[in-house]
C-alpha atoms as an extended CHARMM CRD file, in Angstrom:
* protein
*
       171  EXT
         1         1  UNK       CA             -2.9360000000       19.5640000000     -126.3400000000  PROA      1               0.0000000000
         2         2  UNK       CA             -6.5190000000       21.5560000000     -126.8450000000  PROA      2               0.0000000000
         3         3  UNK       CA             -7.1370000000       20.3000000000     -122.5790000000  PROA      3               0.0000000000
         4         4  UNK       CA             -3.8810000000       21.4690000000     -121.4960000000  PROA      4               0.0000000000
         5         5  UNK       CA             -3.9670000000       24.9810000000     -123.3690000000  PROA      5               0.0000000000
         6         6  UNK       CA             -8.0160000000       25.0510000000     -122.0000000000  PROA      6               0.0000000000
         7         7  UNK       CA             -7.0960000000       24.4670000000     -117.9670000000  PROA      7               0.0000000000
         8         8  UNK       CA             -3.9010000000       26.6670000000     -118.3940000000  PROA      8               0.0000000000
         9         9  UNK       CA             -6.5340000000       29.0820000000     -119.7010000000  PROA      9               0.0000000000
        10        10  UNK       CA             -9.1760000000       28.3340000000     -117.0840000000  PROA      10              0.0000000000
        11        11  UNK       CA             -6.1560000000       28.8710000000     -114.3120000000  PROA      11              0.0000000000
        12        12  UNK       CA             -5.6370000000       32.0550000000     -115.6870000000  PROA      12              0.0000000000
        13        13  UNK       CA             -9.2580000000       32.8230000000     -115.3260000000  PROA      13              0.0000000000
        14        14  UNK       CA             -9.8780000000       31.8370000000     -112.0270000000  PROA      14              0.0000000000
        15        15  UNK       CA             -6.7320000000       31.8370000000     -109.9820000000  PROA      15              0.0000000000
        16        16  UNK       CA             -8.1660000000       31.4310000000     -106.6500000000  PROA      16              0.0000000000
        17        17  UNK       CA             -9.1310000000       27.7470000000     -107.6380000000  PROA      17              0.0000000000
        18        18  UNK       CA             -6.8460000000       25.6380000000     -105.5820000000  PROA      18              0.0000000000
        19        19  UNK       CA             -5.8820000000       22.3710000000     -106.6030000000  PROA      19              0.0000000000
        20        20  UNK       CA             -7.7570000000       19.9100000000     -108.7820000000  PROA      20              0.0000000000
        21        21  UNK       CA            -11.0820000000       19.1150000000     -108.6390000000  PROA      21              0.0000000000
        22        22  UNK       CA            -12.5390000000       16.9070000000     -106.3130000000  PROA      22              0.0000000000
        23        23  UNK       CA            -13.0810000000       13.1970000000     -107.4460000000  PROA      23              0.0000000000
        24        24  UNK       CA            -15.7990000000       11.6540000000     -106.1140000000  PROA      24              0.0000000000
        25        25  UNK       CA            -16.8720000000        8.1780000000     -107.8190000000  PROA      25              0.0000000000
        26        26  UNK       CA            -20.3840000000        6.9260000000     -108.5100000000  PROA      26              0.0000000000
        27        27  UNK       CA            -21.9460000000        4.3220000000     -106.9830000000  PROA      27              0.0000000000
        28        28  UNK       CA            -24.8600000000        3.8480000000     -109.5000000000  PROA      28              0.0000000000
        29        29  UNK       CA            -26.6470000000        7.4160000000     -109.2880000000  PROA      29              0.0000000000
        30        30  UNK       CA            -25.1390000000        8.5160000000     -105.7870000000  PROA      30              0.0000000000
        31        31  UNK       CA            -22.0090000000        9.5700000000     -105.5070000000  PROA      31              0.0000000000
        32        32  UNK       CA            -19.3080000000        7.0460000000     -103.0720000000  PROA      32              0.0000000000
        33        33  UNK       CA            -20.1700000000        8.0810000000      -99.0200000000  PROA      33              0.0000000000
        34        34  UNK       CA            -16.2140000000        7.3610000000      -98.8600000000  PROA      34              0.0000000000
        35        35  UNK       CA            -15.1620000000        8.8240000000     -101.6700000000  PROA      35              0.0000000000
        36        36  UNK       CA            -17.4760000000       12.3770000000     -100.7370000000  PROA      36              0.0000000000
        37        37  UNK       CA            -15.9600000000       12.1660000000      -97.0640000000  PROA      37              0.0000000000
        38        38  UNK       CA            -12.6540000000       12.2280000000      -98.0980000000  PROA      38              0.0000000000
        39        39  UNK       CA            -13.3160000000       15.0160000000     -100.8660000000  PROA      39              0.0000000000
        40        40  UNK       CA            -14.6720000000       17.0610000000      -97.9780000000  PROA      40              0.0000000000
        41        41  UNK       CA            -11.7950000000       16.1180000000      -95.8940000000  PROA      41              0.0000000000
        42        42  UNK       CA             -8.9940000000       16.9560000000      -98.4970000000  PROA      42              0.0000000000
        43        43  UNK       CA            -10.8040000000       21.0250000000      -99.4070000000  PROA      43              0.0000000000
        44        44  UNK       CA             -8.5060000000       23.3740000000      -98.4560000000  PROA      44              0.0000000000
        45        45  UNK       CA            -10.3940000000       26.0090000000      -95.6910000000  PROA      45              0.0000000000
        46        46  UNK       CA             -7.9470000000       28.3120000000      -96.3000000000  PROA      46              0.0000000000
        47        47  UNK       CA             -8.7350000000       31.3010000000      -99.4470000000  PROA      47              0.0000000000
        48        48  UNK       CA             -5.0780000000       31.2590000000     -101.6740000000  PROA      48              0.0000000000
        49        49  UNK       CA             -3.7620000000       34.8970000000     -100.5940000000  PROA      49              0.0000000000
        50        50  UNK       CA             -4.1120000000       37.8430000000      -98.2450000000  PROA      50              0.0000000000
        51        51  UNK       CA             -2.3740000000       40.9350000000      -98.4170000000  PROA      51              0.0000000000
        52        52  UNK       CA             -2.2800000000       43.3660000000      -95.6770000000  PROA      52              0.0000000000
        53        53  UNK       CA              0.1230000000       46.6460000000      -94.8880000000  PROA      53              0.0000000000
        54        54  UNK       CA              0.5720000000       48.0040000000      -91.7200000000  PROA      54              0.0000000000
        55        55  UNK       CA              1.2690000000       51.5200000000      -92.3400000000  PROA      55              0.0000000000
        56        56  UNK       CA              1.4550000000       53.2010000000      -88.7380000000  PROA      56              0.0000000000
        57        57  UNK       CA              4.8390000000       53.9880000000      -87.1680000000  PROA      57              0.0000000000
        58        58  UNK       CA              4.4170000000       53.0250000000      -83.7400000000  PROA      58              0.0000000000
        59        59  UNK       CA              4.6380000000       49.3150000000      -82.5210000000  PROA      59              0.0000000000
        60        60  UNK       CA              1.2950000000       46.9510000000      -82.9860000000  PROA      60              0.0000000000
        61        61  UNK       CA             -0.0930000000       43.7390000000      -82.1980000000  PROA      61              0.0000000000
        62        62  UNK       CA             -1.5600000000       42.1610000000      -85.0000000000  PROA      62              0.0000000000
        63        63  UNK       CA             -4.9130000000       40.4850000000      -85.8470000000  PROA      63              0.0000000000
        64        64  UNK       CA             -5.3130000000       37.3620000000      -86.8550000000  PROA      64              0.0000000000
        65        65  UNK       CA             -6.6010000000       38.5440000000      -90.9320000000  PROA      65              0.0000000000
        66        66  UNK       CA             -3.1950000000       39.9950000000      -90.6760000000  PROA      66              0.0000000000
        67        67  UNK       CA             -0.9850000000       36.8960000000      -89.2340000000  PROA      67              0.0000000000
        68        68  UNK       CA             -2.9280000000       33.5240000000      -90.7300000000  PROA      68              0.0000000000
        69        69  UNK       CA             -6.1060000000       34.2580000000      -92.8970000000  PROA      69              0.0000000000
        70        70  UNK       CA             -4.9420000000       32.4160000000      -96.0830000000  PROA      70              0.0000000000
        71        71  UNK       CA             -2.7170000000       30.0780000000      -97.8430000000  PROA      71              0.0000000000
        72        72  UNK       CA              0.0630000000       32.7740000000      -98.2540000000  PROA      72              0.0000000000
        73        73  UNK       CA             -0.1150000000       35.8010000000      -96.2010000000  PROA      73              0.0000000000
        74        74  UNK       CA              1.8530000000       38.7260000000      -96.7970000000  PROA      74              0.0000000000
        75        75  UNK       CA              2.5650000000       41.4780000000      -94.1620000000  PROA      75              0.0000000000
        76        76  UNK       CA              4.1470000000       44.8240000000      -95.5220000000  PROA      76              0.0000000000
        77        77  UNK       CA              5.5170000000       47.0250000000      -92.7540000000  PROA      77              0.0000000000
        78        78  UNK       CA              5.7670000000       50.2730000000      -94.7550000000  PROA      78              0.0000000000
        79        79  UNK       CA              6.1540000000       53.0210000000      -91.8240000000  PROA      79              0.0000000000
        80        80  UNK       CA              7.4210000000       51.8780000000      -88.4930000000  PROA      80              0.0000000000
        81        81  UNK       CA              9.8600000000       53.7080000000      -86.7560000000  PROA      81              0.0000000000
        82        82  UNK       CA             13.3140000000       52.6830000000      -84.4410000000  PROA      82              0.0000000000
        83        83  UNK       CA             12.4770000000       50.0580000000      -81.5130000000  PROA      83              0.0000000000
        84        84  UNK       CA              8.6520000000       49.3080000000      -82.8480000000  PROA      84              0.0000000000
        85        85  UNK       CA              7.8760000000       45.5940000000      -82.1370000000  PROA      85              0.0000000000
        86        86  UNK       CA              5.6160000000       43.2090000000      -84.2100000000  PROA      86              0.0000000000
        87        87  UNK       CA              3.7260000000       41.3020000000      -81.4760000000  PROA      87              0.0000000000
        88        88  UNK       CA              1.6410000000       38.3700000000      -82.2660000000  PROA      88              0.0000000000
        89        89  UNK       CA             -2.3030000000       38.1860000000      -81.5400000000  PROA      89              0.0000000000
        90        90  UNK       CA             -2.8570000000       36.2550000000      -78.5030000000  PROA      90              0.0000000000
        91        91  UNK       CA             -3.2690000000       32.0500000000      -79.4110000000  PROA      91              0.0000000000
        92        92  UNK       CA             -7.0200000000       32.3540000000      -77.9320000000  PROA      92              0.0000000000
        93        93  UNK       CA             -8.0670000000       35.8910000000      -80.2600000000  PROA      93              0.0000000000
        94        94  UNK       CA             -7.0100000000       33.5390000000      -82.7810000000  PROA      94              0.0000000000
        95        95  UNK       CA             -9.2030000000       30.4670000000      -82.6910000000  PROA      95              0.0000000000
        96        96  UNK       CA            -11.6080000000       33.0360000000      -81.7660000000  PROA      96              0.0000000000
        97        97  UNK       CA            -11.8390000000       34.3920000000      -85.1310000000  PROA      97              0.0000000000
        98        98  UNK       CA            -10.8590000000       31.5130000000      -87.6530000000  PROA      98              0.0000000000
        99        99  UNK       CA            -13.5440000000       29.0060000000      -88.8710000000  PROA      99              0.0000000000
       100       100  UNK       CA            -13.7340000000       25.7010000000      -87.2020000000  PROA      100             0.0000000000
       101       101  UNK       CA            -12.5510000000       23.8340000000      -89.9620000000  PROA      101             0.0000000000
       102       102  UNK       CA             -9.3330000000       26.1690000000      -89.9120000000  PROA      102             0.0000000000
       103       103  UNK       CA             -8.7960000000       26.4870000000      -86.0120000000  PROA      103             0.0000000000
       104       104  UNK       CA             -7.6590000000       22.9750000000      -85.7920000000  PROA      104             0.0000000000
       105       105  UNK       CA             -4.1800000000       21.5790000000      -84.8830000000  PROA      105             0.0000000000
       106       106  UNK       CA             -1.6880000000       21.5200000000      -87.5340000000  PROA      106             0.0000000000
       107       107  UNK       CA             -3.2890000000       23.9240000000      -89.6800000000  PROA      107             0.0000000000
       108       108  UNK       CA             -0.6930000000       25.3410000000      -91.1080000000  PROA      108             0.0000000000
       109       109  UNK       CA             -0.1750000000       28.9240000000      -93.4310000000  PROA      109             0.0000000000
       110       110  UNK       CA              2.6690000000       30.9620000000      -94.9880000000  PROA      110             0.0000000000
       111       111  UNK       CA              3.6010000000       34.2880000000      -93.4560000000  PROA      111             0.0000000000
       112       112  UNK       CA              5.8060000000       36.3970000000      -95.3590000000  PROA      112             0.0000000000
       113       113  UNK       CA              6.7580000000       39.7900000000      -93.8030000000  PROA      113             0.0000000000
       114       114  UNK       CA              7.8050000000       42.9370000000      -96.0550000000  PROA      114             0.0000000000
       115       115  UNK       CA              9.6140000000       45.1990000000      -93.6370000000  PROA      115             0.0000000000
       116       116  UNK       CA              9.9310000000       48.5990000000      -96.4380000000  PROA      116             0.0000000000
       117       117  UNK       CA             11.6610000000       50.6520000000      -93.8100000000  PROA      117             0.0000000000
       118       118  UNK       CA             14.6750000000       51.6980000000      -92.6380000000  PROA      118             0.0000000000
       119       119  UNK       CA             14.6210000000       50.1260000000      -89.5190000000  PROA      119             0.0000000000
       120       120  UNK       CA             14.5070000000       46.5180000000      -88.2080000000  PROA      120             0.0000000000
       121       121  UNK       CA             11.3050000000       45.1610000000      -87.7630000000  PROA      121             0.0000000000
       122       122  UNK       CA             10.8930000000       42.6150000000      -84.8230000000  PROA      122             0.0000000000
       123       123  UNK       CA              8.4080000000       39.8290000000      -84.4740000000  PROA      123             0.0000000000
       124       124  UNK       CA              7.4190000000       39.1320000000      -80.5070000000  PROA      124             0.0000000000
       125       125  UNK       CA              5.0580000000       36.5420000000      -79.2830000000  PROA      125             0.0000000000
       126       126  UNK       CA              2.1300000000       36.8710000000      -77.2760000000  PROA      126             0.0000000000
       127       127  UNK       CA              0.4920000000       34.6470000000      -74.8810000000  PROA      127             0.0000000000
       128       128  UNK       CA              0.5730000000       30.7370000000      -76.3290000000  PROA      128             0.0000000000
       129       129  UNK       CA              3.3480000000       31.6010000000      -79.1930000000  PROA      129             0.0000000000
       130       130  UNK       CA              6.5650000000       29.9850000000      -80.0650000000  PROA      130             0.0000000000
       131       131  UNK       CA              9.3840000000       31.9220000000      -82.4450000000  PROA      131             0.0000000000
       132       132  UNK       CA             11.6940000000       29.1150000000      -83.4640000000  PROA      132             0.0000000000
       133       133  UNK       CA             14.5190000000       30.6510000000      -85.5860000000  PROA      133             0.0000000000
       134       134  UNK       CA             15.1690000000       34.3640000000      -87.1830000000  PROA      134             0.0000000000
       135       135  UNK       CA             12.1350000000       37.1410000000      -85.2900000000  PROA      135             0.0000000000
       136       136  UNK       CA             13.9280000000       40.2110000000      -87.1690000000  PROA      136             0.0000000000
       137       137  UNK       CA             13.4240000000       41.4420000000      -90.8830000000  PROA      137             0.0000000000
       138       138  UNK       CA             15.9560000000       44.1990000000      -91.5770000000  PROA      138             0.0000000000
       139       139  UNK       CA             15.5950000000       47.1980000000      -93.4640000000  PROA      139             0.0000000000
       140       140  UNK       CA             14.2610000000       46.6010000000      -97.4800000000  PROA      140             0.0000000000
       141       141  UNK       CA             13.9020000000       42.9080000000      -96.8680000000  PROA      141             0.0000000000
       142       142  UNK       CA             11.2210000000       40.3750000000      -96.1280000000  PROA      142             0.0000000000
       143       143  UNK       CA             11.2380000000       37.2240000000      -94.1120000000  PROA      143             0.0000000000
       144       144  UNK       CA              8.9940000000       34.0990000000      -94.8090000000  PROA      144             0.0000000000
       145       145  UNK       CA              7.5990000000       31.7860000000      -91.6600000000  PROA      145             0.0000000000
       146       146  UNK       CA              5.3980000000       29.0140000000      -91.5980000000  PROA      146             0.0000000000
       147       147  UNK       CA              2.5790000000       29.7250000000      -88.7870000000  PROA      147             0.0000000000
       148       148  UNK       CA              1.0250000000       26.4410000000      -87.5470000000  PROA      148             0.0000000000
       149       149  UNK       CA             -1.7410000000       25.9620000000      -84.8110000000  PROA      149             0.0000000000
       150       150  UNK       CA             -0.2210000000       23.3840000000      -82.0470000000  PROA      150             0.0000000000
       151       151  UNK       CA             -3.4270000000       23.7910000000      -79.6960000000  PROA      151             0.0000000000
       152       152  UNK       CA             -6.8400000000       24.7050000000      -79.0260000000  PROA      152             0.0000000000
       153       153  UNK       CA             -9.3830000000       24.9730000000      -76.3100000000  PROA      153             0.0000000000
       154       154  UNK       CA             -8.2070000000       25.9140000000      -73.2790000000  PROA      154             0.0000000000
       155       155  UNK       CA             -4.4090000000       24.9980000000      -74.7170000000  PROA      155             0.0000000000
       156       156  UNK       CA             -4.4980000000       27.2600000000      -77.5930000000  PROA      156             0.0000000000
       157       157  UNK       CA             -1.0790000000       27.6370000000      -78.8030000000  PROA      157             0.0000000000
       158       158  UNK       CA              0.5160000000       28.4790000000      -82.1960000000  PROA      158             0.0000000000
       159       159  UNK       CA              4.1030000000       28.4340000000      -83.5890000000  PROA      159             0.0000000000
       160       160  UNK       CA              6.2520000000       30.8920000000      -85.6810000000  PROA      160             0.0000000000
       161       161  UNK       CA              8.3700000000       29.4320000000      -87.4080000000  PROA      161             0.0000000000
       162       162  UNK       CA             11.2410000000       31.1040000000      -89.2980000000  PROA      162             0.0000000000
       163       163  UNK       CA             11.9320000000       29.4780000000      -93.1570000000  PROA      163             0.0000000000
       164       164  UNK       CA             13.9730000000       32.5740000000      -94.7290000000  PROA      164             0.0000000000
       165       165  UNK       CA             14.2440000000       35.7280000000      -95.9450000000  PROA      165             0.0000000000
       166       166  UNK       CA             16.0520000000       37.6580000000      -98.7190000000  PROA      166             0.0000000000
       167       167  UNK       CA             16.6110000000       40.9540000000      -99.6400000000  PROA      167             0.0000000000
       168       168  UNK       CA             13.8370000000       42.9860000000     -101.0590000000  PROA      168             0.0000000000
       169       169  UNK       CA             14.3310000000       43.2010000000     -105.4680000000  PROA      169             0.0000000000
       170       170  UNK       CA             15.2990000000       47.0570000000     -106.4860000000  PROA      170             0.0000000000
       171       171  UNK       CA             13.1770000000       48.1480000000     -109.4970000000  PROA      171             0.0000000000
């Protein structure tokens, strides 16, 4: 009971943590070359959350700290005005500017997009994108998508794809 109540506390602490700890087994004093390899392998490159606002009221392509630089993402769209699209960086600025352990294909983050306004917020792609499913948030409500990298190199490519929405909670 004393370990559970500790690591609950320890969570608490440090919330950025993500997951367990590695295990990597001994082989006499030096740790397992198969068990450290797949300890490497299994770290998550991703930090646990990002929060960005976009506050101007015009339309605007996004970067890619502001579309896939964590875990869970979260987008609020807090000023933008009648017709203003949401476009998607370009598939190539984004490999340009992740790590190469997270600009690899299938890694996959959470995008959720808080659209605060009173108009309809649109998501558009850019060049190597694919929106499968809902692209608009309405007015005072949010929209979650998974975005996963399907290409790199010379193929860079990236999907949006749509996994819900609700309406935003009055307080």
């Amino acid at each position: 009971m004393r370990k559970i109540r500790l690591a609950e506390l320890i969570g608490k602490l440090f919330p950025g943590i993500q997951g367990a700890l590695p295990v990597i087994p001994d082989n006499g004093s030096m740790p397992d070359q198969a068990g450290l390899i797949n300890a490497i392998i299994s770290a998550n490159p991703f930090p646990a959350t990002a929060y960005n606002v976009y506050a101007g009221t015009g339309a605007v392509t996004l970067t890619q700290q502001q579309t896939m630089s964590a875990e869970v993402n979260a987008l609020a769209i807090t000023g933008i005005t009648a017709g203003a699209a949401i476009t998607l960086p370009t598939a190539a600025s984004m490999l340009t500017t992740m790590t190469p352990f997270q600009g690899v294909v299938g890694a996959s983050t959470t995008l959720r997009v808080i659209n605060s306004t009173t108009f309809t917020a649109t998501m558009t792609t850019n060049t190597g994108w694919t929106i499968n499913g809902q692209a608009g948030i309405v007015t005072q409500s949010f929209r979650d998508f998974f975005v996963t990298c399907t290409g790199t190199g010379a193929s860079a490519a990236f999907i949006l794809q749509d996994i819900g929405g609700g309406a935003l909670a009055a307080e």
